[in-house]
PyMOL Python script that loads the backbone (N, CA, C, O; Angstrom):
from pymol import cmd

cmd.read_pdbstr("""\
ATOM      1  N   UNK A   1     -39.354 -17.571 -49.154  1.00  0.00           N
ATOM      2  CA  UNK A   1     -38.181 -18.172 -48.538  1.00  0.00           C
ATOM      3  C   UNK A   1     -38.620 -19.503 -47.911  1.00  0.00           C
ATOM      4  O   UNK A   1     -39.477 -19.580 -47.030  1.00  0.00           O
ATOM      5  N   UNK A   2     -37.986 -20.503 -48.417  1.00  0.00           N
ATOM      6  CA  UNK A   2     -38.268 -21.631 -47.766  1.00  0.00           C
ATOM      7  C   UNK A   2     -37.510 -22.293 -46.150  1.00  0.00           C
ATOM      8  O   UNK A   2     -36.352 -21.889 -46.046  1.00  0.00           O
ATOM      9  N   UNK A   3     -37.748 -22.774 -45.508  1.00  0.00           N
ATOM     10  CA  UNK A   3     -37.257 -23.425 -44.373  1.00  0.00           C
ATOM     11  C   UNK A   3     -35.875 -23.491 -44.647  1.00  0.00           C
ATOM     12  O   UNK A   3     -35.096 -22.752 -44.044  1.00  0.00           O
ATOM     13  N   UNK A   4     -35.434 -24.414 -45.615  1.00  0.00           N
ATOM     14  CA  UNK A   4     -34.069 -24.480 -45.483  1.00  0.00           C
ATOM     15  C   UNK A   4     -33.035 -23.121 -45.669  1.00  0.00           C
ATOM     16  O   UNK A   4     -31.924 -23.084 -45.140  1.00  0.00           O
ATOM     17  N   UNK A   5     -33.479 -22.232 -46.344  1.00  0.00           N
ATOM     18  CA  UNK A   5     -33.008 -21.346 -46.771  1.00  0.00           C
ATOM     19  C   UNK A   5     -33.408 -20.196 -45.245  1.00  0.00           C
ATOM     20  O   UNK A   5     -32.692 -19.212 -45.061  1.00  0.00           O
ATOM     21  N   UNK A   6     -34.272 -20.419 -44.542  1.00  0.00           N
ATOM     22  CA  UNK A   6     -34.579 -19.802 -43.215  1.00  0.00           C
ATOM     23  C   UNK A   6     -33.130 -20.260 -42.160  1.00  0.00           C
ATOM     24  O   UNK A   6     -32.062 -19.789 -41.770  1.00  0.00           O
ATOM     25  N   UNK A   7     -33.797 -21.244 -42.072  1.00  0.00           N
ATOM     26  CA  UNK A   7     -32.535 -22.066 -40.893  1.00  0.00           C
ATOM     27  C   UNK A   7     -30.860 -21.865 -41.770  1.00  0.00           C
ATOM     28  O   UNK A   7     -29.854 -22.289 -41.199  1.00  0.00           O
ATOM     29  N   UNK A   8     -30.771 -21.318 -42.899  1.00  0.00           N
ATOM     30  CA  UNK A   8     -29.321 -21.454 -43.220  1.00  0.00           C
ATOM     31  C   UNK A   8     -29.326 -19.762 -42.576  1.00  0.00           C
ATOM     32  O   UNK A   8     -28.486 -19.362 -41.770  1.00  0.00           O
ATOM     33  N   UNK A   9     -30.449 -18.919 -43.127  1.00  0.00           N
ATOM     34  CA  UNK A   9     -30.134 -17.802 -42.499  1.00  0.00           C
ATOM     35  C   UNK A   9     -30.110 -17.181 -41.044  1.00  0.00           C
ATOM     36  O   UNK A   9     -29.429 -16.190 -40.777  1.00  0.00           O
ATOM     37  N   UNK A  10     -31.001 -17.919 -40.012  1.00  0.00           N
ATOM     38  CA  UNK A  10     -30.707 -17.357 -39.148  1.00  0.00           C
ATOM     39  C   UNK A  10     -29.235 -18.236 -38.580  1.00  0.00           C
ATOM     40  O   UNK A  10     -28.545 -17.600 -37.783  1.00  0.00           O
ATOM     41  N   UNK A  11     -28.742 -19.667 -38.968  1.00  0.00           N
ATOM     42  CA  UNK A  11     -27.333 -19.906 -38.571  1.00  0.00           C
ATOM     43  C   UNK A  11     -26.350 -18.924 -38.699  1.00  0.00           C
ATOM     44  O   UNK A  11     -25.587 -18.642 -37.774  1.00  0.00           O
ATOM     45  N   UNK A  12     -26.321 -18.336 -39.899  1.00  0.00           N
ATOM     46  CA  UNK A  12     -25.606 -17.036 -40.481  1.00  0.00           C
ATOM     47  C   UNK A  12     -25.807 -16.160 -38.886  1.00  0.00           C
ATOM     48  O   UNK A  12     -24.816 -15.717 -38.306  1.00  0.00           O
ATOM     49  N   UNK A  13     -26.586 -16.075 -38.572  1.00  0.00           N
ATOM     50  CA  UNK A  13     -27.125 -14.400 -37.586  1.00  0.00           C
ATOM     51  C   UNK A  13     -26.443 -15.053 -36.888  1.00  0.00           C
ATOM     52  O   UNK A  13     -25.261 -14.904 -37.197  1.00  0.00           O
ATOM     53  N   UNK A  14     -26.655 -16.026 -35.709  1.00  0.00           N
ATOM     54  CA  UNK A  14     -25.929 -16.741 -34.839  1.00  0.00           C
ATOM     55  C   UNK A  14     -24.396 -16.835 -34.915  1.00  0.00           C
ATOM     56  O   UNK A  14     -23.717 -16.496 -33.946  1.00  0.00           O
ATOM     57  N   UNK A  15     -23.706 -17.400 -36.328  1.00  0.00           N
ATOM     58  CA  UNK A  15     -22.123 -16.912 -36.292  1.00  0.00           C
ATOM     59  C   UNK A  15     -21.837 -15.538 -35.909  1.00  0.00           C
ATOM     60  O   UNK A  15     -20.772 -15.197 -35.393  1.00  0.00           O
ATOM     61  N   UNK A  16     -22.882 -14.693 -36.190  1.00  0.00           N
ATOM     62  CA  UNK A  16     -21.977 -13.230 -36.403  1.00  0.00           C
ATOM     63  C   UNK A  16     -22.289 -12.820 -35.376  1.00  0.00           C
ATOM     64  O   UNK A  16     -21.611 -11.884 -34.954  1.00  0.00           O
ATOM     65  N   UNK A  17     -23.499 -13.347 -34.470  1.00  0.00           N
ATOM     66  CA  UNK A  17     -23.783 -12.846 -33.137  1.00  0.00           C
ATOM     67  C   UNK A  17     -22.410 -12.997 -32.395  1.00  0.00           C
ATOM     68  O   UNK A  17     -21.907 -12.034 -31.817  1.00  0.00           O
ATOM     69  N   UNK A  18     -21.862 -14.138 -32.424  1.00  0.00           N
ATOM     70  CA  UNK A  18     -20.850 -15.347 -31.628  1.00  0.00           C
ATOM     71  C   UNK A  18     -19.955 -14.107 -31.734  1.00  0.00           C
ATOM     72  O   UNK A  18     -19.875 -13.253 -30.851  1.00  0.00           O
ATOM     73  N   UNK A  19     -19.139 -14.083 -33.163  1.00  0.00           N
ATOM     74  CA  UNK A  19     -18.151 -13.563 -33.667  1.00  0.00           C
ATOM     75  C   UNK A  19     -18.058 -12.042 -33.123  1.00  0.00           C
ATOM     76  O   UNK A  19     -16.941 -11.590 -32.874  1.00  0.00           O
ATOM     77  N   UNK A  20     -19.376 -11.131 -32.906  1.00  0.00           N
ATOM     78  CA  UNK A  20     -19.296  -9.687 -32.371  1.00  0.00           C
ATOM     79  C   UNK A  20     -19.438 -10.189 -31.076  1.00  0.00           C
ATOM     80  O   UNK A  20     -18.987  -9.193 -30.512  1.00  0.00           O
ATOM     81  N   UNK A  21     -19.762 -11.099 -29.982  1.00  0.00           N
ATOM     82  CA  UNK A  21     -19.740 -10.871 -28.900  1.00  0.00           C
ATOM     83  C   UNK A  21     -18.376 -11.360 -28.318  1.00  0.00           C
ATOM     84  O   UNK A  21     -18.058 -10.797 -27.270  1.00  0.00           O
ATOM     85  N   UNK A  22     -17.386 -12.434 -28.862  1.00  0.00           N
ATOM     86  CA  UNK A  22     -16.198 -12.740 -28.964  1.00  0.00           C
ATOM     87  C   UNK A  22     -14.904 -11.469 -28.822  1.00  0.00           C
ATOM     88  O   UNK A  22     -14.118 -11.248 -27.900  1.00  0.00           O
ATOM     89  N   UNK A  23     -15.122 -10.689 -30.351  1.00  0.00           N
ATOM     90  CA  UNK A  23     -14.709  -9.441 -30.243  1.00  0.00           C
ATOM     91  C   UNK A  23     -15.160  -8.379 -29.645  1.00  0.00           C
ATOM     92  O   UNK A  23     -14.491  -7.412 -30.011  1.00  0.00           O
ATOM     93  N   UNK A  24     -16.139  -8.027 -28.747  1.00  0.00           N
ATOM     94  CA  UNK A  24     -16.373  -7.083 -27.172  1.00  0.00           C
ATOM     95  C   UNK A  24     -15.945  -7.586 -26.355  1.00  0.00           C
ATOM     96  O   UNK A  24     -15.565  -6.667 -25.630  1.00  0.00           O
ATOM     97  N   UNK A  25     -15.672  -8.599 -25.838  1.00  0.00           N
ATOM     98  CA  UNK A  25     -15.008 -10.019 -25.196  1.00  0.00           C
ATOM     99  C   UNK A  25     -13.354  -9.417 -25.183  1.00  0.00           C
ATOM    100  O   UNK A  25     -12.860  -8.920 -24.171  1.00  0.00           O
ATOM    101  N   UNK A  26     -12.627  -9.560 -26.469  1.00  0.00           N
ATOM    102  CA  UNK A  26     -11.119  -9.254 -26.737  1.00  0.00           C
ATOM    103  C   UNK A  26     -10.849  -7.842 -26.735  1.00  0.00           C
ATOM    104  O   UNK A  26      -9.710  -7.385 -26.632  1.00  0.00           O
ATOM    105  N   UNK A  27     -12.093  -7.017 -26.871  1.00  0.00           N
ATOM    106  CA  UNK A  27     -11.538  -5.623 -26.632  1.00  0.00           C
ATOM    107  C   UNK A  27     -11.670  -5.202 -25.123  1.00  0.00           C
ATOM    108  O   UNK A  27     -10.932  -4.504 -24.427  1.00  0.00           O
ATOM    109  N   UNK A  28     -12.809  -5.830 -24.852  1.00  0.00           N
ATOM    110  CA  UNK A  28     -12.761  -5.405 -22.945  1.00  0.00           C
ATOM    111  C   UNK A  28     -11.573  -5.789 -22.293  1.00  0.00           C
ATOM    112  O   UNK A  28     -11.161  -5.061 -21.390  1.00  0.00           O
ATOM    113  N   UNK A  29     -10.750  -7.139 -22.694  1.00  0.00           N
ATOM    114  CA  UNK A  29      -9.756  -7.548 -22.167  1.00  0.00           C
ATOM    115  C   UNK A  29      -8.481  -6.613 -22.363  1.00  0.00           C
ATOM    116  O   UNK A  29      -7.605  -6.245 -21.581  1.00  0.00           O
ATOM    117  N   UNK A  30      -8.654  -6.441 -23.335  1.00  0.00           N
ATOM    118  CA  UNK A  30      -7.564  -4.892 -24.032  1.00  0.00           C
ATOM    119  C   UNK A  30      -7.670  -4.114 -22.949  1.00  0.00           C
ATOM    120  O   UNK A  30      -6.675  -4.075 -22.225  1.00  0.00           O
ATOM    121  N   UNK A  31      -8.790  -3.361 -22.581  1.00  0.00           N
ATOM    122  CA  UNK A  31      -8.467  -2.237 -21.909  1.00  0.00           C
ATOM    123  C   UNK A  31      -8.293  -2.474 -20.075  1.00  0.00           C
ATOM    124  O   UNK A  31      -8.267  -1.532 -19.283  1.00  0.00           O
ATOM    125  N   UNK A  32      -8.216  -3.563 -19.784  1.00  0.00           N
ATOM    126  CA  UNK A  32      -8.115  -4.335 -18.410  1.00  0.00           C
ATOM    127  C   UNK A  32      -6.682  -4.314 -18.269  1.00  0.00           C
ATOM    128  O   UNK A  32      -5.880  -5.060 -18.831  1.00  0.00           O
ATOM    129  N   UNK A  33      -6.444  -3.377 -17.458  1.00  0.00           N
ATOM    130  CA  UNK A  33      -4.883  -3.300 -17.030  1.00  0.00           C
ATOM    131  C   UNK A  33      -4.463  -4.911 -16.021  1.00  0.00           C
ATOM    132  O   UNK A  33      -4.993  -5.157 -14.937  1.00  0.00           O
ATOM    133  N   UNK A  34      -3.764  -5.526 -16.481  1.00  0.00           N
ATOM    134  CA  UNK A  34      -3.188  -6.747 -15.774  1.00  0.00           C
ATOM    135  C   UNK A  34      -2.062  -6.510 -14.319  1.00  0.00           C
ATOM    136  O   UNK A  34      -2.078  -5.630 -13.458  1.00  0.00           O
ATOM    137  N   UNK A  35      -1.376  -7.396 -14.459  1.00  0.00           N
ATOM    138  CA  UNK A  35      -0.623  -7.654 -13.042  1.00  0.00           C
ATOM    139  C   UNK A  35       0.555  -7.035 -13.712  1.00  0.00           C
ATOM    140  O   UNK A  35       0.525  -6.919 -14.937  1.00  0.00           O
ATOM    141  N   UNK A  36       1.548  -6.641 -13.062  1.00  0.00           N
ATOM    142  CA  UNK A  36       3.260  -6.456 -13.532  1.00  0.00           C
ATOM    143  C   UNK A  36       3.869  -7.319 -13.173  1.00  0.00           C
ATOM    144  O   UNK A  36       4.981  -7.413 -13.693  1.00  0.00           O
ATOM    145  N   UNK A  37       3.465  -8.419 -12.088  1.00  0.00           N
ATOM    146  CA  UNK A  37       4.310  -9.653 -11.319  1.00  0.00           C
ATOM    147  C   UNK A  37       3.278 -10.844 -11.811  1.00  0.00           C
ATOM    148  O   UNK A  37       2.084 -10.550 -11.751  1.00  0.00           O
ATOM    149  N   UNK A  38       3.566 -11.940 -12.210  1.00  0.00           N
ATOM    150  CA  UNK A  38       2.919 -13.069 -12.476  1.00  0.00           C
ATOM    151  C   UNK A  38       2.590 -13.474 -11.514  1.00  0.00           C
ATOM    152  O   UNK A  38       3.339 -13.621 -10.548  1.00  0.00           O
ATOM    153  N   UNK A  39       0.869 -13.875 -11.550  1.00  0.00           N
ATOM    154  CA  UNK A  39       0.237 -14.260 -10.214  1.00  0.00           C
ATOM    155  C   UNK A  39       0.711 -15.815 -10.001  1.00  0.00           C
ATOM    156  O   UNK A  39       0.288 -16.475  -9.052  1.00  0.00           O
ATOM    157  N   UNK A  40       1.590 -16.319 -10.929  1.00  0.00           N
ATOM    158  CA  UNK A  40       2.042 -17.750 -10.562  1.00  0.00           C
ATOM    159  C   UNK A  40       3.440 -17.957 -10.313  1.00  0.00           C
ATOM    160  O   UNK A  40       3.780 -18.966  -9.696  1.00  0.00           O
ATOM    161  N   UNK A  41       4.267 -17.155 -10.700  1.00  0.00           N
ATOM    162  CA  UNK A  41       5.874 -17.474  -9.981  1.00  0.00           C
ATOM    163  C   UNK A  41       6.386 -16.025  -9.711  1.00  0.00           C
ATOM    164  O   UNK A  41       7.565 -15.766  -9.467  1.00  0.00           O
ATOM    165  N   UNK A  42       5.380 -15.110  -9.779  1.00  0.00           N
ATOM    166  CA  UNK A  42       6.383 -13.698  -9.098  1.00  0.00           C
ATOM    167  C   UNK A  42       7.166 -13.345  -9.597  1.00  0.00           C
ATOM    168  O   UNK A  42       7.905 -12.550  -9.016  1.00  0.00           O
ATOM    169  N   UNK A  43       7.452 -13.751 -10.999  1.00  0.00           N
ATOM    170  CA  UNK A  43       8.672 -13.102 -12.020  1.00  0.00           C
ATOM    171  C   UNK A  43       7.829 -11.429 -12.096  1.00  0.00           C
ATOM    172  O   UNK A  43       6.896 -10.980 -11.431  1.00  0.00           O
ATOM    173  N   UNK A  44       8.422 -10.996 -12.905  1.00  0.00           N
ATOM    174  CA  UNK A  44       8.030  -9.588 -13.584  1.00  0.00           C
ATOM    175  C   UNK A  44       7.608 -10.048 -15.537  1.00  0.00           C
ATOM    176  O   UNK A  44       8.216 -10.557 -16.479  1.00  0.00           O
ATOM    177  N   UNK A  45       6.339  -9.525 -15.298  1.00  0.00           N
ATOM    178  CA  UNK A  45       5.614  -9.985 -17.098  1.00  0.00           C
ATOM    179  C   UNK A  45       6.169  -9.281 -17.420  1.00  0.00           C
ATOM    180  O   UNK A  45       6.290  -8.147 -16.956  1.00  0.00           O
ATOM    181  N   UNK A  46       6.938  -9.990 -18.783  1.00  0.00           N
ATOM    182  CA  UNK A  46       7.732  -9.242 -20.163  1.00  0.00           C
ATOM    183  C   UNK A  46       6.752  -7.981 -20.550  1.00  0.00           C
ATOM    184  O   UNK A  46       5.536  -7.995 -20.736  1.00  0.00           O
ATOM    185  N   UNK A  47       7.638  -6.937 -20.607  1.00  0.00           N
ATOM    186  CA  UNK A  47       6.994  -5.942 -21.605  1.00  0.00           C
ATOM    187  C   UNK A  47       6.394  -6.115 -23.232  1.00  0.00           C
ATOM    188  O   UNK A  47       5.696  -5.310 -23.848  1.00  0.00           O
ATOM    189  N   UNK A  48       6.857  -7.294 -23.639  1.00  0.00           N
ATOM    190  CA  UNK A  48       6.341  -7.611 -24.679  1.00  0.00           C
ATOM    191  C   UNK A  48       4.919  -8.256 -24.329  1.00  0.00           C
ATOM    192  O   UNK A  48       3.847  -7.805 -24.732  1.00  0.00           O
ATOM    193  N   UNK A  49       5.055  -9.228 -23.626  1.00  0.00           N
ATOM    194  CA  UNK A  49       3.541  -9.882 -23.592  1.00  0.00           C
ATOM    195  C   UNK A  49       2.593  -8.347 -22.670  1.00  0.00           C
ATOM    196  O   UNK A  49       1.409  -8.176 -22.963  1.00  0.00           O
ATOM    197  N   UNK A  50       3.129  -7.592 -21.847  1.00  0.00           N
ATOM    198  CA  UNK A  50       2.413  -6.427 -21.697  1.00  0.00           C
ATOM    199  C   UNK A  50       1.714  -5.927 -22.886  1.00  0.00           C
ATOM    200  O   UNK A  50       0.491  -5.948 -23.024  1.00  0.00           O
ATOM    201  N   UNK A  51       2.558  -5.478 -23.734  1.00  0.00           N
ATOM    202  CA  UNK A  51       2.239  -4.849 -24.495  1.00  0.00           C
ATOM    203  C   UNK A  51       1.201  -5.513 -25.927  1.00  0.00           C
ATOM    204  O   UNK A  51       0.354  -4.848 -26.523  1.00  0.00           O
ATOM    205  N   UNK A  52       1.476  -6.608 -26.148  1.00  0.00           N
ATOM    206  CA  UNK A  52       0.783  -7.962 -26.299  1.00  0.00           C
ATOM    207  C   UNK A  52      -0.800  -7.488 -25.798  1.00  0.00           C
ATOM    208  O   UNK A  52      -1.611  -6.807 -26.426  1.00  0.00           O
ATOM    209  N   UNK A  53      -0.956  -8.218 -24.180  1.00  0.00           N
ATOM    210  CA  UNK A  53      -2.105  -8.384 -23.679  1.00  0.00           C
ATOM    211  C   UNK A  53      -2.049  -7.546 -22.333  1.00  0.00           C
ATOM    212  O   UNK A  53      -1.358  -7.841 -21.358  1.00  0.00           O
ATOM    213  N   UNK A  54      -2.856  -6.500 -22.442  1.00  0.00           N
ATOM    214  CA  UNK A  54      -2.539  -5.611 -21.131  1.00  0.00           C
ATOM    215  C   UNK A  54      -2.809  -6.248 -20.025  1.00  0.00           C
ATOM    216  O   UNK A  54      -2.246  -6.221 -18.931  1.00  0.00           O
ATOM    217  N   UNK A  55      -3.570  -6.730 -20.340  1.00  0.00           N
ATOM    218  CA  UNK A  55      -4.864  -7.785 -19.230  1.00  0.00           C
ATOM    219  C   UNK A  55      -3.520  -8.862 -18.505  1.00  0.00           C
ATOM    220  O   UNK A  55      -3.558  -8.972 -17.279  1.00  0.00           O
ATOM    221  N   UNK A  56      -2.827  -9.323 -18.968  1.00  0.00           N
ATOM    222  CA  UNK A  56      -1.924 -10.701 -18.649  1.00  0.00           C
ATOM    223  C   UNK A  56      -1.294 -10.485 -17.247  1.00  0.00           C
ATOM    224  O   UNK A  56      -0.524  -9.594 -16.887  1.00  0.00           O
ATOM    225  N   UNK A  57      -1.948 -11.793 -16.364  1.00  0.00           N
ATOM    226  CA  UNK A  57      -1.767 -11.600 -15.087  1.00  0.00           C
ATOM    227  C   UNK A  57      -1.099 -12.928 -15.004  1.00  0.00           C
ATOM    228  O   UNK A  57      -1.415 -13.327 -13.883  1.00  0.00           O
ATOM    229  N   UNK A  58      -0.296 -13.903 -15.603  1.00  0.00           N
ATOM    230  CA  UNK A  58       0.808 -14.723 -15.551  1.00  0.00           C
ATOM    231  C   UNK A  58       1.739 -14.303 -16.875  1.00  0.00           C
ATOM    232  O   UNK A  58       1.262 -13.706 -17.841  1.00  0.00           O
ATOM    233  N   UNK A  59       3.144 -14.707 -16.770  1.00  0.00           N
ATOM    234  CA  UNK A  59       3.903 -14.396 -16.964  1.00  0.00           C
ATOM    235  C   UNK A  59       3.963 -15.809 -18.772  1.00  0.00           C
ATOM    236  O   UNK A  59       3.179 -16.690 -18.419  1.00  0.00           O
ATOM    237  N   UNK A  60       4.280 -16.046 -19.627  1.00  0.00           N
ATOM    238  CA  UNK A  60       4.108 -16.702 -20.470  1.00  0.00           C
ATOM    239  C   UNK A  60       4.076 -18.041 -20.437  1.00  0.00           C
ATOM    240  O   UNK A  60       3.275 -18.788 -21.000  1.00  0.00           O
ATOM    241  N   UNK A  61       5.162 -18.360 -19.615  1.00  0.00           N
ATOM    242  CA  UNK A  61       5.603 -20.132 -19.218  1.00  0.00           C
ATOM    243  C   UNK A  61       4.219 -20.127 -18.290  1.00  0.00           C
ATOM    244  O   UNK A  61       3.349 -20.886 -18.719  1.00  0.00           O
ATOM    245  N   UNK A  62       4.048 -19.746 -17.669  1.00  0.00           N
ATOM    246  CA  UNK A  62       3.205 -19.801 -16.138  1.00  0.00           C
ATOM    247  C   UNK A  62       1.367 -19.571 -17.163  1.00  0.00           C
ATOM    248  O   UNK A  62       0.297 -20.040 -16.777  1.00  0.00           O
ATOM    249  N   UNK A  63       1.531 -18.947 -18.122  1.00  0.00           N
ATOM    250  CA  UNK A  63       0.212 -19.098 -18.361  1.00  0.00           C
ATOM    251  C   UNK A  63      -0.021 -20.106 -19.491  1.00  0.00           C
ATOM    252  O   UNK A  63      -1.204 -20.422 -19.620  1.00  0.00           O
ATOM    253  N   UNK A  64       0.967 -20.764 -20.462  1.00  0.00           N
ATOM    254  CA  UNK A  64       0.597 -22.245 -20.907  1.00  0.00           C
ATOM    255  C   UNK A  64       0.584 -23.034 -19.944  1.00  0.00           C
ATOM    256  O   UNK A  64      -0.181 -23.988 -20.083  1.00  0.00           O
ATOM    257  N   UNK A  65       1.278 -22.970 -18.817  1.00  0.00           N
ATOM    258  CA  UNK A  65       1.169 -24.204 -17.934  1.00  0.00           C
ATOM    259  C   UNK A  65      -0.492 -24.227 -17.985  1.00  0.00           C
ATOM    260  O   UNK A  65      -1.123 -25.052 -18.646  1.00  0.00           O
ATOM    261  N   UNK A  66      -1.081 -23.200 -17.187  1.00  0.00           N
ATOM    262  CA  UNK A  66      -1.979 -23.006 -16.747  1.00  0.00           C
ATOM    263  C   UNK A  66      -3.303 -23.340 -18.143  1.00  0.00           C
ATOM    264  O   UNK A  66      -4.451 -23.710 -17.897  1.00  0.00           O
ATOM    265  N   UNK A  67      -2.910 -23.164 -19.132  1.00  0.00           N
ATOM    266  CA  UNK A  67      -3.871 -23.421 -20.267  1.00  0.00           C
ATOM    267  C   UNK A  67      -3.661 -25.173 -20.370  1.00  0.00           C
ATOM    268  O   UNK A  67      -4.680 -25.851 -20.241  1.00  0.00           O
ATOM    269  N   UNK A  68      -2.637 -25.714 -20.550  1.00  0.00           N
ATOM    270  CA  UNK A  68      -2.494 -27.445 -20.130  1.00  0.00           C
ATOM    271  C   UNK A  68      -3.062 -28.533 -19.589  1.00  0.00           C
ATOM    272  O   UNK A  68      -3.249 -29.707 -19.909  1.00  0.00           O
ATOM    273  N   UNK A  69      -3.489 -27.171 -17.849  1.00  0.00           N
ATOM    274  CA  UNK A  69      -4.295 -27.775 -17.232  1.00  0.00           C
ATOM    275  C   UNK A  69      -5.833 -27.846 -17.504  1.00  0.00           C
ATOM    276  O   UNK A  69      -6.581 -28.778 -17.210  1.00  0.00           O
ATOM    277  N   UNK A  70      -6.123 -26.778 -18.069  1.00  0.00           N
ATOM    278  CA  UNK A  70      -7.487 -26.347 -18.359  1.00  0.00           C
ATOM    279  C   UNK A  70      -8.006 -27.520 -19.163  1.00  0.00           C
ATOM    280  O   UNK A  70      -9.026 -28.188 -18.996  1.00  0.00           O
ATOM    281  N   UNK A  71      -7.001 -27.611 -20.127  1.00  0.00           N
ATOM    282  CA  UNK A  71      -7.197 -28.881 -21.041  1.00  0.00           C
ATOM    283  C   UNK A  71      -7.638 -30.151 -21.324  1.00  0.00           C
ATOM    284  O   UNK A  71      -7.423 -30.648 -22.429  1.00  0.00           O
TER     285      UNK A  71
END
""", "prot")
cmd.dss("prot")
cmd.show_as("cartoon", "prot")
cmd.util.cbc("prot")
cmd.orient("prot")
């Protein structure tokens, strides 16, 4: 096995490292029970985005805002 063919393979290991620690990442968030009131305007989170993302502790409008800013 030559170098290039080394470094293409361990890049390979590295995506899939990324990619399985990403997805333990989205399943821990799964089982993280969230807020029922949006921690940004005190509405009540839709049962859909509940059911969506259990984890969701703003309400939908209130959490793009909040991704906007991040931005």
């Amino acid at each position: 096995m030559n170098i290039t063919e080394r470094m293409i393979e361990s890049a390979e290991a590295n995506v899939a490292r990324e990619r399985d620690d990403a997805v333990a990442r989205i399943r821990a968030d799964l089982r993280v029970e969230g807020e029922d009131f949006c921690v940004g305007c005190d509405d009540p989170i839709s049962p859909e985005r509940k059911a969506a993302l259990p984890s969701a502790e703003r309400c939908i409008d209130c959490q793009q805002a909040h991704e906007r800013k991040k931005a």
